[in-house]
C-alpha positions as a Markdown table, in Angstrom:
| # | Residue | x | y | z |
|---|---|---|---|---|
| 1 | Unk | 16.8 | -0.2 | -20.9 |
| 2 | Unk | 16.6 | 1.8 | -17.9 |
| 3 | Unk | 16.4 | 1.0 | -13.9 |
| 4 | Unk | 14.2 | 3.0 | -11.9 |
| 5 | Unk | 14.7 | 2.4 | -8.2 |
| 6 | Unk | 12.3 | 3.0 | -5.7 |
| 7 | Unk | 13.9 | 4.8 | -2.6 |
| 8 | Unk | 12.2 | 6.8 | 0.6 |
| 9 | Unk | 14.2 | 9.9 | 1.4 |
| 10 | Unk | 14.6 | 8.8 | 4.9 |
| 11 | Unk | 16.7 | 6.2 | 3.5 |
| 12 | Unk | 20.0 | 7.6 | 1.9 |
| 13 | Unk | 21.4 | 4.7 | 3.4 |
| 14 | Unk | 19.9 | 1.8 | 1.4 |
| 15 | Unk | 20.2 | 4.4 | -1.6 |
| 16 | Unk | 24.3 | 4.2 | -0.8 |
| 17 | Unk | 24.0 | 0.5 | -1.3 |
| 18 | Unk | 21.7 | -0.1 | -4.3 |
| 19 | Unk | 23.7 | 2.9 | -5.5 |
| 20 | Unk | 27.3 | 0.6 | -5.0 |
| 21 | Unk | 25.7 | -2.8 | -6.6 |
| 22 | Unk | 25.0 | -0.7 | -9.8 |
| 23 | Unk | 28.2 | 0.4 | -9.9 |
| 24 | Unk | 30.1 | -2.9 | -9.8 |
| 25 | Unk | 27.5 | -4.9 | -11.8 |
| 26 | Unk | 28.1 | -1.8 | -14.5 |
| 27 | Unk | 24.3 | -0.5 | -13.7 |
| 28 | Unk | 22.6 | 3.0 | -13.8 |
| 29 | Unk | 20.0 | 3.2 | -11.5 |
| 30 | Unk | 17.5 | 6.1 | -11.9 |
| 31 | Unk | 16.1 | 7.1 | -8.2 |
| 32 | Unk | 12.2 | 7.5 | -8.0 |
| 33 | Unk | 11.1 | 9.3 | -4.8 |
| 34 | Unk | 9.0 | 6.8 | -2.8 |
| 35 | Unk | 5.6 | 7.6 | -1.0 |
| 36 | Unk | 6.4 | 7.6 | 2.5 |
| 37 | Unk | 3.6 | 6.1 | 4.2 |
| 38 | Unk | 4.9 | 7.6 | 7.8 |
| 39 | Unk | 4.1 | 11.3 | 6.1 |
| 40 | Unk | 1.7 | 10.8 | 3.4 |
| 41 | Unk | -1.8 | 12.1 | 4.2 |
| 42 | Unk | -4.5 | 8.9 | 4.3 |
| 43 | Unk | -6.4 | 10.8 | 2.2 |
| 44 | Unk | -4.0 | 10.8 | -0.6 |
| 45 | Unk | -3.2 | 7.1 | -0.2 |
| 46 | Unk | -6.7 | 5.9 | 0.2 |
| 47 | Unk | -8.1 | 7.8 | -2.9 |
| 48 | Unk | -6.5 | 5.3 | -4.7 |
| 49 | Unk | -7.8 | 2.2 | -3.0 |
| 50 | Unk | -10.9 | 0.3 | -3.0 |
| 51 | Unk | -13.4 | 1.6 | -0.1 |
| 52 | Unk | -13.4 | -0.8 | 2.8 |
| 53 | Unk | -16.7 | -2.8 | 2.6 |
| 54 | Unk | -18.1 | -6.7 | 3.7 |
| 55 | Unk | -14.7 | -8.0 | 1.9 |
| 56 | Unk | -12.4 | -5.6 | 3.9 |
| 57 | Unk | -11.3 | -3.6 | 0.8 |
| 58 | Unk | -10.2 | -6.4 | -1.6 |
| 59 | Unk | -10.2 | -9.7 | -2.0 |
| 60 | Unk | -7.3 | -9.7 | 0.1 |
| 61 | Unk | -8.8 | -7.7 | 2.9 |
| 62 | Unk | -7.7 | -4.3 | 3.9 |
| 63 | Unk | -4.9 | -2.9 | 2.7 |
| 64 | Unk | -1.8 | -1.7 | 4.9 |
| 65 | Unk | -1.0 | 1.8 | 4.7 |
| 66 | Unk | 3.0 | 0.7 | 3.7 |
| 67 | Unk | 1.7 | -1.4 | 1.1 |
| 68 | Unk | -0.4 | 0.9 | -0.4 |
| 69 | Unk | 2.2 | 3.5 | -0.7 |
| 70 | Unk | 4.5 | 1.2 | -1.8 |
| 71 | Unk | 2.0 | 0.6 | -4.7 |
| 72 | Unk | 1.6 | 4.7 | -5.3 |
| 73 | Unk | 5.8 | 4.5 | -5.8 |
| 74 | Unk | 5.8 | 2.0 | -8.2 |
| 75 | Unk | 3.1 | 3.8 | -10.0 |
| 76 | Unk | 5.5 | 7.1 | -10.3 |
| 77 | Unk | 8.3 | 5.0 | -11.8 |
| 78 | Unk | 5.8 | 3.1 | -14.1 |
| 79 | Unk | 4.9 | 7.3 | -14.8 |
| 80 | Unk | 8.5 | 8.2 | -15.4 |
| 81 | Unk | 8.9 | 4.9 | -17.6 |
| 82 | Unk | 6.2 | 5.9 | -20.1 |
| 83 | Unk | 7.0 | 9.2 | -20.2 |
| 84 | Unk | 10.3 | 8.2 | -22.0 |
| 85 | Unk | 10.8 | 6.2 | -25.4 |
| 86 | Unk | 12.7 | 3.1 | -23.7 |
| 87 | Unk | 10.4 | -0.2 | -24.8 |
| 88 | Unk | 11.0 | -2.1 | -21.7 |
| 89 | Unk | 12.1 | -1.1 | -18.0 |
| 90 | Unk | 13.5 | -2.8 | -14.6 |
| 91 | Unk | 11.9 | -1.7 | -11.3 |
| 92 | Unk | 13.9 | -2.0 | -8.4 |
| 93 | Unk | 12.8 | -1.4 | -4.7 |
| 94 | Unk | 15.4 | -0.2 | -2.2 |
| 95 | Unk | 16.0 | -3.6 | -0.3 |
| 96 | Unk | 16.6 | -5.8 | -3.0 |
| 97 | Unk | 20.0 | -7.5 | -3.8 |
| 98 | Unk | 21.5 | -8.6 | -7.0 |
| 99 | Unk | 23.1 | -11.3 | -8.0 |
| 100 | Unk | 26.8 | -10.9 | -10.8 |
| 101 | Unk | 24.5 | -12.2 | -13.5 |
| 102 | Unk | 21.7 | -8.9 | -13.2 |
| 103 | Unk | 24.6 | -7.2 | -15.4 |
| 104 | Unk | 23.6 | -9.0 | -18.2 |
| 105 | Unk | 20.1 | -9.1 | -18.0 |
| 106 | Unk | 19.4 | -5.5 | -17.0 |
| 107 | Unk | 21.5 | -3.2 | -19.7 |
| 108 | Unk | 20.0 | -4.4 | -22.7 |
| 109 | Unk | 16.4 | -6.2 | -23.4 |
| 110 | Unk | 17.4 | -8.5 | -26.9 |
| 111 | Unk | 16.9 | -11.3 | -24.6 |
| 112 | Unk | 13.3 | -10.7 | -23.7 |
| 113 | Unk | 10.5 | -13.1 | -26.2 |
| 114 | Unk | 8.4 | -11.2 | -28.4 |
| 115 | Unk | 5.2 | -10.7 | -26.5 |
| 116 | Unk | 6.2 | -11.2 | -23.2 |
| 117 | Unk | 5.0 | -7.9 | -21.2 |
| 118 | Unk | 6.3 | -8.7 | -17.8 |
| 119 | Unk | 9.1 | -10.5 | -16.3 |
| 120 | Unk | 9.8 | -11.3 | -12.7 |
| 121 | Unk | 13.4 | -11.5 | -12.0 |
| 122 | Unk | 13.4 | -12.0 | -8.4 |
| 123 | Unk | 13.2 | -15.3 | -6.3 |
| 124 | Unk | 10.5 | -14.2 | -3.3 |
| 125 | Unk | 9.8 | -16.8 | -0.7 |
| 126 | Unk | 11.3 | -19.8 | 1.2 |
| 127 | Unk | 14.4 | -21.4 | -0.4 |
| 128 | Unk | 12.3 | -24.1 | -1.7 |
| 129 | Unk | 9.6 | -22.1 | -4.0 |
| 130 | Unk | 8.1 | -23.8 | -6.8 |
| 131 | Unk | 6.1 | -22.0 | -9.1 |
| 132 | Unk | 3.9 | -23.5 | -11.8 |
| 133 | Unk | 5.2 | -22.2 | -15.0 |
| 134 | Unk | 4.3 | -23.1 | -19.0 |
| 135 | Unk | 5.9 | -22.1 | -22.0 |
| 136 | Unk | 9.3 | -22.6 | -20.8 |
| 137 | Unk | 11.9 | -21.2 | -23.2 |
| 138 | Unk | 15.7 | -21.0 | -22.7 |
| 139 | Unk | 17.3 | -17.3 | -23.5 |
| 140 | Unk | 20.2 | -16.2 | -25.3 |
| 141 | Unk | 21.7 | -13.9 | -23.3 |
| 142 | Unk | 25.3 | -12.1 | -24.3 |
| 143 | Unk | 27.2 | -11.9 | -20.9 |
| 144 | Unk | 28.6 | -8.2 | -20.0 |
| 145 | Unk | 32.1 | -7.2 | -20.8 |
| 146 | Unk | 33.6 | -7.3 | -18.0 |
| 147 | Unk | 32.7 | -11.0 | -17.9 |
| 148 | Unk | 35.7 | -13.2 | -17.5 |
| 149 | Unk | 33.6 | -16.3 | -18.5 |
| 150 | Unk | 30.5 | -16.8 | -20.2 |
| 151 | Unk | 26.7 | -16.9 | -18.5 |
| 152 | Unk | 25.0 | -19.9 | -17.9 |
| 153 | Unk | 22.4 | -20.9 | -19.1 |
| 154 | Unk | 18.7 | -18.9 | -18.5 |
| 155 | Unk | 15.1 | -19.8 | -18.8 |
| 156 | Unk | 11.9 | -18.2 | -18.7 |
| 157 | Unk | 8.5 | -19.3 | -18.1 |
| 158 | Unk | 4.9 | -17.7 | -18.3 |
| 159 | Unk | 3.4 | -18.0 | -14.5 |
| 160 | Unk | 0.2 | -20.2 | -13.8 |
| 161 | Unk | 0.4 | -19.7 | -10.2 |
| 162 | Unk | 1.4 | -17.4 | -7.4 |
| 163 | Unk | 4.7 | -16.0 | -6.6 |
| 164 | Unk | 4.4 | -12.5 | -5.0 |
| 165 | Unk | 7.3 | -10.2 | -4.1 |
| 166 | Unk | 7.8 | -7.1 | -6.3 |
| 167 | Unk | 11.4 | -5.7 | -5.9 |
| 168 | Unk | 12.7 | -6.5 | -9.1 |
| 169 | Unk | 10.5 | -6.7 | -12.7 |
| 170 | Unk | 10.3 | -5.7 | -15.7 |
| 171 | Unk | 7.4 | -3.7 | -17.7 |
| 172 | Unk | 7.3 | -2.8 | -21.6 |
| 173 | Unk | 5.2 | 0.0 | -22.4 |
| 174 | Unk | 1.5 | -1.9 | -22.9 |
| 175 | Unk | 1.9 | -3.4 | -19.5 |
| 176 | Unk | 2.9 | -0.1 | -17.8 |
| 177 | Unk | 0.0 | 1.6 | -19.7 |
| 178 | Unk | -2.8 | -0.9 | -18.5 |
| 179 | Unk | -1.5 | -0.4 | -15.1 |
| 180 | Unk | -1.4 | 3.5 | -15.4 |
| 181 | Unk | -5.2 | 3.1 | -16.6 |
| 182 | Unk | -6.3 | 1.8 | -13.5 |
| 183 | Unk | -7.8 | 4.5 | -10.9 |
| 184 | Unk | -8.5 | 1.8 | -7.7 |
| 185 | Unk | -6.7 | -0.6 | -6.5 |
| 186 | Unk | -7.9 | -3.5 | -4.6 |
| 187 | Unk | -4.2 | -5.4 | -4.3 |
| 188 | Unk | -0.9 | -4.6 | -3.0 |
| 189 | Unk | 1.7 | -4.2 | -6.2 |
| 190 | Unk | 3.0 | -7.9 | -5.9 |
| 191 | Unk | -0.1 | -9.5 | -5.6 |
| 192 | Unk | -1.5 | -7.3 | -7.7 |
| 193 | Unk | 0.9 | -8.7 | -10.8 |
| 194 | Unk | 1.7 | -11.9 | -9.9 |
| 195 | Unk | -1.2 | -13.2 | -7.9 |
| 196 | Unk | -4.0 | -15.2 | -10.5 |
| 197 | Unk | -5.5 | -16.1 | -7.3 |
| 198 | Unk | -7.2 | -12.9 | -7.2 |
| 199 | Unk | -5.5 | -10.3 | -9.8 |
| 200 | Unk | -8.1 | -9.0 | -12.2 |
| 201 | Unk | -5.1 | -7.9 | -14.3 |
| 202 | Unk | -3.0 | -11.1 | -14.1 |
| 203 | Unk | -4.4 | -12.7 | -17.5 |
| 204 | Unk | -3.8 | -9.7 | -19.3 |
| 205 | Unk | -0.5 | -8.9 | -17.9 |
| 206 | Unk | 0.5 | -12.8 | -18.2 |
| 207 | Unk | 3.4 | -12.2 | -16.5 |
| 208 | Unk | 7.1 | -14.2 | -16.7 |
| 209 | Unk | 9.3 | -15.6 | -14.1 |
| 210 | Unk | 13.0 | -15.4 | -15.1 |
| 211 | Unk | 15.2 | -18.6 | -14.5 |
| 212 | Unk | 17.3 | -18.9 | -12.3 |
| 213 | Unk | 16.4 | -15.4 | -10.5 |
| 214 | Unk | 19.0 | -12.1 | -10.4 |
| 215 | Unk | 17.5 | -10.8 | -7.4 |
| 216 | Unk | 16.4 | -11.6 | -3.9 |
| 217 | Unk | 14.8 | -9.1 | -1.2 |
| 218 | Unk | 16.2 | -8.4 | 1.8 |
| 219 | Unk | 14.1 | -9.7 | 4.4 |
| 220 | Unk | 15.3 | -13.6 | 2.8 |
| 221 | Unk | 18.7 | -12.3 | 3.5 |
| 222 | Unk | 18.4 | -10.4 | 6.4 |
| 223 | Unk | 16.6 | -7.2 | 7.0 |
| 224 | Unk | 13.2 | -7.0 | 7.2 |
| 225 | Unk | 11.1 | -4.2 | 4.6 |
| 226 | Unk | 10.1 | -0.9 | 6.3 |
| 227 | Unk | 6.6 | -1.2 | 5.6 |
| 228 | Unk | 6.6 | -4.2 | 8.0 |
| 229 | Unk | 5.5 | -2.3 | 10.5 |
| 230 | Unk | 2.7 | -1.3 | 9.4 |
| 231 | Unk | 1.1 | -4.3 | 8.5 |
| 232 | Unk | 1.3 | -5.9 | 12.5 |
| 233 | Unk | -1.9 | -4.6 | 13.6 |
| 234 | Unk | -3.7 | -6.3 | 10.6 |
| 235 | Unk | -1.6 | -9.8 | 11.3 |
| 236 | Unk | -2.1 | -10.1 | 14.9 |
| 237 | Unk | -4.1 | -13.0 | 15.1 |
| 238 | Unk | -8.0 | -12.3 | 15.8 |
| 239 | Unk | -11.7 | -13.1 | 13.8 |
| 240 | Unk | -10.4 | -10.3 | 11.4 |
| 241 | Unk | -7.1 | -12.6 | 10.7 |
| 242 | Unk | -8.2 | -15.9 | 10.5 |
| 243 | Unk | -11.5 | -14.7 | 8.0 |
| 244 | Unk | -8.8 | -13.1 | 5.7 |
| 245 | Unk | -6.7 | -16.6 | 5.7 |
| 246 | Unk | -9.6 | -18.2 | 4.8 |
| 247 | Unk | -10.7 | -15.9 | 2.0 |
| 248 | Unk | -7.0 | -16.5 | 0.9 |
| 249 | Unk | -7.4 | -19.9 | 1.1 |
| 250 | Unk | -10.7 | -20.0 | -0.9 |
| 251 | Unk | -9.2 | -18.4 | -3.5 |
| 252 | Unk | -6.2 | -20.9 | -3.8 |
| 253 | Unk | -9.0 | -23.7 | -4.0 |
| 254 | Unk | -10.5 | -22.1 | -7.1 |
| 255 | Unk | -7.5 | -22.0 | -9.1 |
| 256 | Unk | -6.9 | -25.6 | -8.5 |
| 257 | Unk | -9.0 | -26.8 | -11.5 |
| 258 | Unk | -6.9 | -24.8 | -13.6 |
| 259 | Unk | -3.8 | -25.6 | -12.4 |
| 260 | Unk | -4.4 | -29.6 | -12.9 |
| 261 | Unk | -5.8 | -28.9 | -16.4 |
| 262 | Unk | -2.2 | -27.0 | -16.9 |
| 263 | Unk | 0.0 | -29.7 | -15.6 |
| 264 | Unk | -1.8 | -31.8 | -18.0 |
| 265 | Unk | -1.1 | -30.1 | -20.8 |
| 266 | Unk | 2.5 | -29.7 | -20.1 |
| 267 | Unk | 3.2 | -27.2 | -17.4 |
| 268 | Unk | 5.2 | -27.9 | -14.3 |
| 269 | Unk | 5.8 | -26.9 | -10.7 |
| 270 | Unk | 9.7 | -25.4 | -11.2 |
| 271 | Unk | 11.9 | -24.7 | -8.0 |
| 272 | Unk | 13.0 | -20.9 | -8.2 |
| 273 | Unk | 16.2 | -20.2 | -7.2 |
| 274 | Unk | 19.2 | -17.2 | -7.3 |
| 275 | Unk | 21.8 | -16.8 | -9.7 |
| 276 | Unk | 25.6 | -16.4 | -8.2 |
């Protein structure tokens, strides 16, 4: 199963670093050239994006230019995926860390259910995220060979609810090929798979969060993302901000029904956290 990590060219630095956690964790990380939002033409990002209209350009409003190249970057290493034979693939962004256990769970993909497409392994958020999950199955997972002891023990659960954040997944070839088919966007990546607030591609992706998580993003441990930037003007707080919170927030209200009827029938809010 190969890593494809997503990497600008103006950062060799974070490159050096993702570059050293593969090595001690045992990892080969294939590099896919980012689209650098600070060079790209808009005309080449927005060609890909939903037209701005009475919503904004999506359901989550208009779209930062970072965020939509990040998306475009993620699309060439979904590309370079399919264009290979592997079944499965990790995605990686360039600010993500890893936890000892990733060397288990990102050589080899035995461990991953039959019919289970996409698989978060990252814990995005405040320390104390829950996410609503069903389905929940434990893994059997062989621990690397340079293990001195053996794993503990792993879970994974099919997603009812949000949990954005999209520096460390996992696609098999159906998923990457629905995503491939799509010629607008009207999401950034994360929300894009693991939003059902307002994903039109969530239900058919069905995504999986991996428990506990191998990977956390940078800006929870200390350095914010380089597309931050260019989301400030959107977030300073104005009539264009607070309609787009409450457009967010109407969504959240409509999945509520849905959520109850799945805590019903068995699911449960679980706290995500990061392996050691």
């Amino acid at each position: 199963m190969r890593c494809y990590l997503i990497n600008l060219g103006r950062r060799p630095d974070r490159l050096a670093a993702m570059t050293a956690q593969g090595q001690a964790l045992g990892l080969v990380l294939d590099r896919v050239e980012a689209c650098d939002a600070a060079t790209t033409a808009p005309a080449a990002l927005d060609r890909w994006f939903a037209p701005i209209d009475e919503r904004g350009g999506g359901p989550l409003g208009e779209i930062p230019r970072g965020d939509k190249a990040c998306l475009l970057s993620h699309r060439a290493a979904w590309e370079q995926f399919i264009a290979g034979s592997d079944a499965h693939a990790v995605f990686l962004e360039d600010d993500v860390r890893l936890s000892k256990a990733a060397a288990a769970m990102l050589v080899d993909d035995g461990w991953i259910p039959d019919g289970v497409t996409v698989v978060k392994l990252e814990h995005y958020g405040p320390p104390g995220q829950r996410v609503l999950l069903t389905d929940l199955e434990t893994l059997s997972v062989a621990p690397p060979r340079q293990a001195a002891t053996a794993l503990g023990n792993f879970q994974i659960g099919r997603m009812l609810s949000r949990h954005t954040g999209a520096a460390a997944y996992i696609l098999d070839r159906a998923a990457a090929k629905l995503l491939l088919a799509q010629t607008r966007f009207d999401l950034p990546v994360d929300h894009l798979l693991f939003n059902p607030n307002n994903s039109a591609l969530f239900a058919a992706l069905s995504p999986w969060q991996l428990l506990p998580a191998v990977a956390r993003q940078e800006q929870f441990v200390g350095e914010k993302s380089d597309i931050e930037a260019t989301r400030k003007g959107l977030r300073s707080l104005g009539l264009t901000y607070i309609g787009r919170e409450l457009v967010r927030f109407g969504y959240d209200l409509k999945l509520i029904p849905r959520q109850i009827a799945a805590l019903l029938g068995g699911a449960r809010f679980v706290l995500v956290k990061t392996a050691t």
